[in-house]
mmCIF file of the N, C-alpha and C atoms, coordinates in Angstrom:
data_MODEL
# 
_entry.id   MODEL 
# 
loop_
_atom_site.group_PDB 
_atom_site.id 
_atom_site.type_symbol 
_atom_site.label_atom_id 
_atom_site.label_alt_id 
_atom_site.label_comp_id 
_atom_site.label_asym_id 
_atom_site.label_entity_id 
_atom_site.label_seq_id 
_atom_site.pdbx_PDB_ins_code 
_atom_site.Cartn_x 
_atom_site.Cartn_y 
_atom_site.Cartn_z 
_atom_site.occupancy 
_atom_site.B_iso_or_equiv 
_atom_site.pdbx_formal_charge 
_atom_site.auth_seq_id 
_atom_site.auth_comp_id 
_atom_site.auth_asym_id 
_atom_site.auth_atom_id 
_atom_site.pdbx_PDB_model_num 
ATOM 1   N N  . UNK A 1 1  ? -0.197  -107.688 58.897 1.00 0.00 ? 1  UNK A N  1 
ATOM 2   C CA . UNK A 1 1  ? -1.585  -107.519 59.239 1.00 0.00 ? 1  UNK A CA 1 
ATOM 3   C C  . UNK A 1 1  ? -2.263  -106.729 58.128 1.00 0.00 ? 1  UNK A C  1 
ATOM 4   N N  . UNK A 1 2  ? -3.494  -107.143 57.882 1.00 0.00 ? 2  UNK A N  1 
ATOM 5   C CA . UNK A 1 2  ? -4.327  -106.664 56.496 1.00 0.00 ? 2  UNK A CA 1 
ATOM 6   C C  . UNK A 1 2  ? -4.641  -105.244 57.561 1.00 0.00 ? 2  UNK A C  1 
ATOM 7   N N  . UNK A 1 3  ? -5.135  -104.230 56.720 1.00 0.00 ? 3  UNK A N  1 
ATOM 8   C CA . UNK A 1 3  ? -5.457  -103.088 57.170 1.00 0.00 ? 3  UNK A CA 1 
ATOM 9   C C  . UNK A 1 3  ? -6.608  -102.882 56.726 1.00 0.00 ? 3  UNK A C  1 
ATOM 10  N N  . UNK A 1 4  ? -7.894  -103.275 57.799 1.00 0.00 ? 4  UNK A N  1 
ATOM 11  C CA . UNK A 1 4  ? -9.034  -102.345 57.001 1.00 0.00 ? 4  UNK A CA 1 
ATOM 12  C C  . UNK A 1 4  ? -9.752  -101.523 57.532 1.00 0.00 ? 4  UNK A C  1 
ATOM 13  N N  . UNK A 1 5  ? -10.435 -100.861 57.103 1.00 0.00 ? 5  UNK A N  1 
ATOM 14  C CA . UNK A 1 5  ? -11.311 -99.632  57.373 1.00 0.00 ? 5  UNK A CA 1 
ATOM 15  C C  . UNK A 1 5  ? -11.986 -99.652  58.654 1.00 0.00 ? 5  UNK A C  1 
ATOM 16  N N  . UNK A 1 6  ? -12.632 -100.600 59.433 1.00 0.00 ? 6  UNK A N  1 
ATOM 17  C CA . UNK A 1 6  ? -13.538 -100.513 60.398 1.00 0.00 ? 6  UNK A CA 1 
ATOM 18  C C  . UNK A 1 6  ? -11.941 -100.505 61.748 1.00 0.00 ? 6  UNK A C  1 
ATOM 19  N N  . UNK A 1 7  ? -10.943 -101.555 61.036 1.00 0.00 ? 7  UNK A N  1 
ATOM 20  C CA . UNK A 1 7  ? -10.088 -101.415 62.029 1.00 0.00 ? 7  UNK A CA 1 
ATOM 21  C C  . UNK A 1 7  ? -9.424  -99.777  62.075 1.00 0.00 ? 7  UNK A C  1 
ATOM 22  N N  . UNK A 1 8  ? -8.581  -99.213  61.430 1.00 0.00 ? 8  UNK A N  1 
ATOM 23  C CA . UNK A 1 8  ? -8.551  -97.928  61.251 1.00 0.00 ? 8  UNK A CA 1 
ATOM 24  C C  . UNK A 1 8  ? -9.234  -96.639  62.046 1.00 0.00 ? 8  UNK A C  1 
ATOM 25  N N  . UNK A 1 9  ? -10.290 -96.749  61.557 1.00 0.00 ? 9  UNK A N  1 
ATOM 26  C CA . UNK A 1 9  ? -11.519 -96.021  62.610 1.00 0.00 ? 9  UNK A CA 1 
ATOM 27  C C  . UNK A 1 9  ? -11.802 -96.217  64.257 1.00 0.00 ? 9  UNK A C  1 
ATOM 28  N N  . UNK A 1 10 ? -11.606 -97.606  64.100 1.00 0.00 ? 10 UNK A N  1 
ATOM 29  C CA . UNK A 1 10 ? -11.546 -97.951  65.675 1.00 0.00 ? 10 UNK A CA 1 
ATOM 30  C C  . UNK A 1 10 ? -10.309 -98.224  66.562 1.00 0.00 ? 10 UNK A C  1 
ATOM 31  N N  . UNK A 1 11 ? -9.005  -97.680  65.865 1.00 0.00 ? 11 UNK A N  1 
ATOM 32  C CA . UNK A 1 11 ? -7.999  -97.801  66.483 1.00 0.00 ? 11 UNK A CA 1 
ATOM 33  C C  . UNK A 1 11 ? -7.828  -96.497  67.775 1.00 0.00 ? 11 UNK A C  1 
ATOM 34  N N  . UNK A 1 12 ? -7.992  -96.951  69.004 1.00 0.00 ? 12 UNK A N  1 
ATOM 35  C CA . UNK A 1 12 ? -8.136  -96.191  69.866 1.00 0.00 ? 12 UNK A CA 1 
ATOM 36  C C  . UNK A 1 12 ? -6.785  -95.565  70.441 1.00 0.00 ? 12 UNK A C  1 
ATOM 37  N N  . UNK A 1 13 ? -6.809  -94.476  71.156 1.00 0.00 ? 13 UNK A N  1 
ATOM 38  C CA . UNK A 1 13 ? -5.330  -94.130  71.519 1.00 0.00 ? 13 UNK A CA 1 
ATOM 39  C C  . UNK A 1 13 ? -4.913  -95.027  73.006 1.00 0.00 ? 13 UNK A C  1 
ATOM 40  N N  . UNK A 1 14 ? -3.432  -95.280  73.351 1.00 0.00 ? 14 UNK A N  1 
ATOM 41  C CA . UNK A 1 14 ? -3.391  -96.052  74.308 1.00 0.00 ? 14 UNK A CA 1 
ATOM 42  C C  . UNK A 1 14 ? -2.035  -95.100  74.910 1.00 0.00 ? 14 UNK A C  1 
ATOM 43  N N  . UNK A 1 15 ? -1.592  -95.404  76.244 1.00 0.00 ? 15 UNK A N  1 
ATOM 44  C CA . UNK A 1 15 ? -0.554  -94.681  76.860 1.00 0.00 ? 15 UNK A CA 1 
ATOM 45  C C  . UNK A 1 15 ? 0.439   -94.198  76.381 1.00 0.00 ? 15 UNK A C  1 
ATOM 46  N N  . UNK A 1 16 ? 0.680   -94.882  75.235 1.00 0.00 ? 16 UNK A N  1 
ATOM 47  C CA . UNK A 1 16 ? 2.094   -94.987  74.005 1.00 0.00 ? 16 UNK A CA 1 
ATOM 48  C C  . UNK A 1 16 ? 1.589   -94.897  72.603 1.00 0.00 ? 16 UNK A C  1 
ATOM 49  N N  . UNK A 1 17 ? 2.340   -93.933  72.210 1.00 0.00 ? 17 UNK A N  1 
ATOM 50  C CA . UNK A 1 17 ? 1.904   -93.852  70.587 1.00 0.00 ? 17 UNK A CA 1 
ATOM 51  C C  . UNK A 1 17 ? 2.668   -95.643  70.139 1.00 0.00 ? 17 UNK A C  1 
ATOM 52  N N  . UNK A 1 18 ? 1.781   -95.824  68.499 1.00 0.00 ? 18 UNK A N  1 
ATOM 53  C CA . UNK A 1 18 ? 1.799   -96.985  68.636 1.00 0.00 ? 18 UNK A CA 1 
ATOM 54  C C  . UNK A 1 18 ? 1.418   -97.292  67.100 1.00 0.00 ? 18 UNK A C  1 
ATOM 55  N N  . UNK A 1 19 ? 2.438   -98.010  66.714 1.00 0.00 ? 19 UNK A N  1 
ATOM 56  C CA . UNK A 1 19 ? 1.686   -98.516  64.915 1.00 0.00 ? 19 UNK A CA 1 
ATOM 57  C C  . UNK A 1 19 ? 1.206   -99.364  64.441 1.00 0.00 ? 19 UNK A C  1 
ATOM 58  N N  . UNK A 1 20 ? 0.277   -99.494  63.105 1.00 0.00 ? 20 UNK A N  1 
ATOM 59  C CA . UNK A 1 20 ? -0.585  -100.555 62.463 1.00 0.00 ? 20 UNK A CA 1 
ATOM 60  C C  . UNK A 1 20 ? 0.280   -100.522 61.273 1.00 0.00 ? 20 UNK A C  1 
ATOM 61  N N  . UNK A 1 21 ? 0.712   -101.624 61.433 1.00 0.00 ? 21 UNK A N  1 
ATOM 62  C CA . UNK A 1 21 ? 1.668   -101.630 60.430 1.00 0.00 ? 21 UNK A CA 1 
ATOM 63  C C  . UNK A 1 21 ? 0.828   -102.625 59.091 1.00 0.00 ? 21 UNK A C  1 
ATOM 64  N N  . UNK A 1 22 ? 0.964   -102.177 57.928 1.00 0.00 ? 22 UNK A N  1 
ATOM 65  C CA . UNK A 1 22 ? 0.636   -102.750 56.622 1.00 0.00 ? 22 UNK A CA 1 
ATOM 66  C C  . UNK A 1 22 ? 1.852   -103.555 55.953 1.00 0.00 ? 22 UNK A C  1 
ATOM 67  N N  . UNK A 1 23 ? 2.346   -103.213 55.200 1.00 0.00 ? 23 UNK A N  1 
ATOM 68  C CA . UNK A 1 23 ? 3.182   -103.641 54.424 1.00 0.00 ? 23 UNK A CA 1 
ATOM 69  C C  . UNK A 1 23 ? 4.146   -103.050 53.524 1.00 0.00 ? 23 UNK A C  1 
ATOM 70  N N  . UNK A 1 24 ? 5.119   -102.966 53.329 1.00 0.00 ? 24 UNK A N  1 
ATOM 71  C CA . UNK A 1 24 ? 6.165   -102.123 52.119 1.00 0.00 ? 24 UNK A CA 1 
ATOM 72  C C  . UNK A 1 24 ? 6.516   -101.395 53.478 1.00 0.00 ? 24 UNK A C  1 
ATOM 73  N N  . UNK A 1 25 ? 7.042   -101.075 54.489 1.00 0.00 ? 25 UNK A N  1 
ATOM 74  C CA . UNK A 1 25 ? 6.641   -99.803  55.203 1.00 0.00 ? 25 UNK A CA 1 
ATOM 75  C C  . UNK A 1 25 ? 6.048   -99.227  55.380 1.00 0.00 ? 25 UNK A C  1 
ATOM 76  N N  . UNK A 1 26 ? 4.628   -99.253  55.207 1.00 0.00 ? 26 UNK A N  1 
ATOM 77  C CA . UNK A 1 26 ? 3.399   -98.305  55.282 1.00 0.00 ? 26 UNK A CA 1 
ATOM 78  C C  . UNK A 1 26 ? 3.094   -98.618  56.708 1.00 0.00 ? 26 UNK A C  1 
ATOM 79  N N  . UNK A 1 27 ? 2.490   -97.931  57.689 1.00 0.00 ? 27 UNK A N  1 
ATOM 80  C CA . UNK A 1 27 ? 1.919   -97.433  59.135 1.00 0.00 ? 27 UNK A CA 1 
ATOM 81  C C  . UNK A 1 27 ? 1.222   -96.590  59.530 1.00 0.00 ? 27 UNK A C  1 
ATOM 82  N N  . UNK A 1 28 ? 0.472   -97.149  60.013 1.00 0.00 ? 28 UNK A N  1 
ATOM 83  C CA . UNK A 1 28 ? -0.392  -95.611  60.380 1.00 0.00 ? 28 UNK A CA 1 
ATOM 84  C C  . UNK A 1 28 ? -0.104  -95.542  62.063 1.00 0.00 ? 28 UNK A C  1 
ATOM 85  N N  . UNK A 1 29 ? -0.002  -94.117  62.255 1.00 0.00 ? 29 UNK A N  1 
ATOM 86  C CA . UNK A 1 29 ? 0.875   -94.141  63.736 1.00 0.00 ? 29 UNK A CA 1 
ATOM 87  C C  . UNK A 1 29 ? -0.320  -93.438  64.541 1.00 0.00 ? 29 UNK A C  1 
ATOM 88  N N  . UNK A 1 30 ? -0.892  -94.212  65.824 1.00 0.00 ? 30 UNK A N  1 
ATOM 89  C CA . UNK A 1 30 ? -2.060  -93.340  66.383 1.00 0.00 ? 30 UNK A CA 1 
ATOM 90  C C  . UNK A 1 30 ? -0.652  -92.850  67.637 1.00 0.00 ? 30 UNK A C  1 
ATOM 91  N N  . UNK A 1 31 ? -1.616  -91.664  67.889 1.00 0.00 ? 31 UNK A N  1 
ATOM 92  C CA . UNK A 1 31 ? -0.612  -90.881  68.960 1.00 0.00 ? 31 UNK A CA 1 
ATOM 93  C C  . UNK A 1 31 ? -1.528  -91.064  70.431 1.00 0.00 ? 31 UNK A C  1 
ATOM 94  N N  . UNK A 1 32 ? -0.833  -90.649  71.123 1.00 0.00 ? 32 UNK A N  1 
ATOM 95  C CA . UNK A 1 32 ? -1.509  -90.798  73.187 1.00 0.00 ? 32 UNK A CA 1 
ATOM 96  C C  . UNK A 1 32 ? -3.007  -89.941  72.915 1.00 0.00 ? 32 UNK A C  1 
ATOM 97  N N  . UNK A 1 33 ? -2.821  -88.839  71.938 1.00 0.00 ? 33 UNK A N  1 
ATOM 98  C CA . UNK A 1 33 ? -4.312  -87.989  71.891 1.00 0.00 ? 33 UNK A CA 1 
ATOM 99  C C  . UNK A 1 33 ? -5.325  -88.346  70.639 1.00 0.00 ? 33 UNK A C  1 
ATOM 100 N N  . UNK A 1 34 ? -4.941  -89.260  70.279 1.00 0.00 ? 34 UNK A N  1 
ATOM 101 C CA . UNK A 1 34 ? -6.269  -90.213  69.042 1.00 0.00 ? 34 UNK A CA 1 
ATOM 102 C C  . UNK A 1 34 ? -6.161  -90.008  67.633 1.00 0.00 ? 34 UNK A C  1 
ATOM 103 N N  . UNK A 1 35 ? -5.081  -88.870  67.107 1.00 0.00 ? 35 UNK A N  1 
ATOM 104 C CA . UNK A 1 35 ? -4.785  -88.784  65.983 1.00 0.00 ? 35 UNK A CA 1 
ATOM 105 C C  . UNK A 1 35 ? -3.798  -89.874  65.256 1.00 0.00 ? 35 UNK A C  1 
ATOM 106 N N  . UNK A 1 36 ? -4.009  -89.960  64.093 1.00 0.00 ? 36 UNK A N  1 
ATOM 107 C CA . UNK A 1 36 ? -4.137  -91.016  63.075 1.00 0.00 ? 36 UNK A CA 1 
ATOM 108 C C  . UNK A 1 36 ? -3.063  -90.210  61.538 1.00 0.00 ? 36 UNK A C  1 
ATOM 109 N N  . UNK A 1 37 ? -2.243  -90.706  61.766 1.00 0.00 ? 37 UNK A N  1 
ATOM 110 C CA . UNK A 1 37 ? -1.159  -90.427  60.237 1.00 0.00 ? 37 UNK A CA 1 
ATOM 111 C C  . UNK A 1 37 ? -0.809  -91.667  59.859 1.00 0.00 ? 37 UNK A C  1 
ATOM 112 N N  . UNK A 1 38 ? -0.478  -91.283  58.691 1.00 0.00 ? 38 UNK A N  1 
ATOM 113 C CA . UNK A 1 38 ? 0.396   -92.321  57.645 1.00 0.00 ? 38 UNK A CA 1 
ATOM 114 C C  . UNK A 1 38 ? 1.429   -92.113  57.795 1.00 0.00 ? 38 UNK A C  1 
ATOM 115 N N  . UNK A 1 39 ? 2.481   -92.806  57.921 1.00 0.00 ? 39 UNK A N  1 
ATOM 116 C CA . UNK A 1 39 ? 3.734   -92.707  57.646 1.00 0.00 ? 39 UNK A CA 1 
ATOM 117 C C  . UNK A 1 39 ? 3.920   -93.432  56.462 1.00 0.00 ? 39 UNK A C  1 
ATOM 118 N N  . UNK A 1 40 ? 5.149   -93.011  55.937 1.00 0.00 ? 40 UNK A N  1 
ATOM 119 C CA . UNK A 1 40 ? 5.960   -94.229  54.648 1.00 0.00 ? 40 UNK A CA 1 
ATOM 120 C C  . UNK A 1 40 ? 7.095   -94.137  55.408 1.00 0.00 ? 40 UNK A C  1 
ATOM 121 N N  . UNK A 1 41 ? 8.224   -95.092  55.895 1.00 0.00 ? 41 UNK A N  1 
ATOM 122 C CA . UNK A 1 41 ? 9.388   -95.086  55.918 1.00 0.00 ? 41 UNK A CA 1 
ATOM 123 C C  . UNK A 1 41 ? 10.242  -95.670  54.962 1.00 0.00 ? 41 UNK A C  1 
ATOM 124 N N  . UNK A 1 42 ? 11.439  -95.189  55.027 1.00 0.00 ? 42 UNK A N  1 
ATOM 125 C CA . UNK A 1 42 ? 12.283  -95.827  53.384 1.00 0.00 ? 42 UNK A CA 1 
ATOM 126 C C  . UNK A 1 42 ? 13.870  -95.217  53.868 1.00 0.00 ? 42 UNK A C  1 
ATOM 127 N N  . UNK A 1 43 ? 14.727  -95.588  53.327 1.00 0.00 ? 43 UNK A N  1 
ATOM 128 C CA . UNK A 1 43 ? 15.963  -95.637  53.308 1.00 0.00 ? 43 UNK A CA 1 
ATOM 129 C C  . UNK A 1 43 ? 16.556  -94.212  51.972 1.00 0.00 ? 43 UNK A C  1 
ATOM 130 N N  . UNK A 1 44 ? 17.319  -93.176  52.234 1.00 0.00 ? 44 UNK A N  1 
ATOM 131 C CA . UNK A 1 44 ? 17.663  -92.335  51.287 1.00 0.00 ? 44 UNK A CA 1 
ATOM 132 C C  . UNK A 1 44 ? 19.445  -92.653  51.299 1.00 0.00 ? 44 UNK A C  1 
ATOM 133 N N  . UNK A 1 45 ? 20.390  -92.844  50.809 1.00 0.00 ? 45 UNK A N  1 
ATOM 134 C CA . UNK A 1 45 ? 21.579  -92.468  51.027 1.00 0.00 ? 45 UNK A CA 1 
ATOM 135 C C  . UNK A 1 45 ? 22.393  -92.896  52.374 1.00 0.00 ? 45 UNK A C  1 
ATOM 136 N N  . UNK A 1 46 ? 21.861  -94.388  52.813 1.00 0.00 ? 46 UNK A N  1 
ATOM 137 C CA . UNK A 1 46 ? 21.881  -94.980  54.091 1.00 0.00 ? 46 UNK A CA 1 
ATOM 138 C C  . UNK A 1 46 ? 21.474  -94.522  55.568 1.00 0.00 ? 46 UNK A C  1 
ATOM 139 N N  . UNK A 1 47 ? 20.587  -93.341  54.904 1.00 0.00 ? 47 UNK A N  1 
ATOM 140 C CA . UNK A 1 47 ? 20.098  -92.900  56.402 1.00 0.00 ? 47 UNK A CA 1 
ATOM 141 C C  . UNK A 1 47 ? 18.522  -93.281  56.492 1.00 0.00 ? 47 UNK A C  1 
ATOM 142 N N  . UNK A 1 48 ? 17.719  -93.386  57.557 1.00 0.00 ? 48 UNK A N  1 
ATOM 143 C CA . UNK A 1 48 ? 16.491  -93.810  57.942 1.00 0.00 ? 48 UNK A CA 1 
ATOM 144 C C  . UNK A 1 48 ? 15.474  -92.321  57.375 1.00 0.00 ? 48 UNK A C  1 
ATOM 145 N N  . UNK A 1 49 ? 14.656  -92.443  56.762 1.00 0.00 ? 49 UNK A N  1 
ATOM 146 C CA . UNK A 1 49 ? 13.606  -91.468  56.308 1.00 0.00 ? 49 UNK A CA 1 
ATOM 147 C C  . UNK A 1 49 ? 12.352  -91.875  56.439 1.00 0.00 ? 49 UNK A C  1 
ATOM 148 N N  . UNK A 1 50 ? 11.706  -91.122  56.741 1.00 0.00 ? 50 UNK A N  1 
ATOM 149 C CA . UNK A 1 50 ? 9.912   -90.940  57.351 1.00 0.00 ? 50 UNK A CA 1 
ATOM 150 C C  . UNK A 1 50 ? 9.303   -90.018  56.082 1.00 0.00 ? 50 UNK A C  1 
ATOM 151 N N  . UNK A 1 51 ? 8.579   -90.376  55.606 1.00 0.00 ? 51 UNK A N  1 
ATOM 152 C CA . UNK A 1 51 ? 7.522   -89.348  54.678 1.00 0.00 ? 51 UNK A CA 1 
ATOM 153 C C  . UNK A 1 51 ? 5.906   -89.370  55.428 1.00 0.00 ? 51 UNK A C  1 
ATOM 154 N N  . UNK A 1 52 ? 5.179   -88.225  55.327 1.00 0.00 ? 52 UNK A N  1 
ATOM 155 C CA . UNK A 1 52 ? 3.935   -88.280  56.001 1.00 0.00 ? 52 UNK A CA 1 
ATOM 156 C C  . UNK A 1 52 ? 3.131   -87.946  54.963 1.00 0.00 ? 52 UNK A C  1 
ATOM 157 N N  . UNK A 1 53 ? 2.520   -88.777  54.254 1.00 0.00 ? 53 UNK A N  1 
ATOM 158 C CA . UNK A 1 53 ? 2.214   -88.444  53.149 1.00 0.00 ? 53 UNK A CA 1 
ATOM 159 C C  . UNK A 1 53 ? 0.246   -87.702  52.939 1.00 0.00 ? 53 UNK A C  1 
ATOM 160 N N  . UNK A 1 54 ? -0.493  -88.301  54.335 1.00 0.00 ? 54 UNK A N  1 
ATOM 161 C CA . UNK A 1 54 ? -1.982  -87.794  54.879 1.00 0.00 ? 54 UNK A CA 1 
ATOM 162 C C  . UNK A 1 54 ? -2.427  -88.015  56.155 1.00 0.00 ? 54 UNK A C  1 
ATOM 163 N N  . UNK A 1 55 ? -2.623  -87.284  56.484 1.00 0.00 ? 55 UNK A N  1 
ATOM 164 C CA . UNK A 1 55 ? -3.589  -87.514  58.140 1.00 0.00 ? 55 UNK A CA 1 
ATOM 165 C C  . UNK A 1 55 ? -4.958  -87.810  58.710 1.00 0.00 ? 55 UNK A C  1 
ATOM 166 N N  . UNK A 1 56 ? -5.665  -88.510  59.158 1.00 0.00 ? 56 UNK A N  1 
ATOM 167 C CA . UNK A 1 56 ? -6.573  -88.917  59.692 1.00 0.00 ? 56 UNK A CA 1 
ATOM 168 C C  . UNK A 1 56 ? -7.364  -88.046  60.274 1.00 0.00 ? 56 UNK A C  1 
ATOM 169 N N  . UNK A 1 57 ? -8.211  -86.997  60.150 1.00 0.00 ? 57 UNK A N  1 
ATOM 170 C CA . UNK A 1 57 ? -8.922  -86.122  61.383 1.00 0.00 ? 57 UNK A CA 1 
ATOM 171 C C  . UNK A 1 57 ? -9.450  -86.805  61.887 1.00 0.00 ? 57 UNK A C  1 
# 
């Protein structure tokens, strides 16, 4: 799914945190209370890794 700006802004919170997923691993994760992060996920040394690289106010 393309990611754009008006969608972003209007991604509302729902019962379950919940992701917009882009591409490469990129996501932006809205939470149950309306906040908005980036995640990167990626692989280090065969274990699963999360980077949060900016947040949404």
């Amino acid at each position: 799914m393309k990611l754009t700006y008006p969608l972003l802004l209007n991604a509302k919170p729902q019962d379950k945190p919940y992701k917009l997923r882009d591409r490469d691993s990129m996501h932006l994760r809205v939470s149950v209370s309306g906040s908005k992060v980036w995640k990167f996920d990626y692989r280090l040394d065969g274990k699963d890794c999360s980077h949060t690289p900016w947040a949404i106010p």
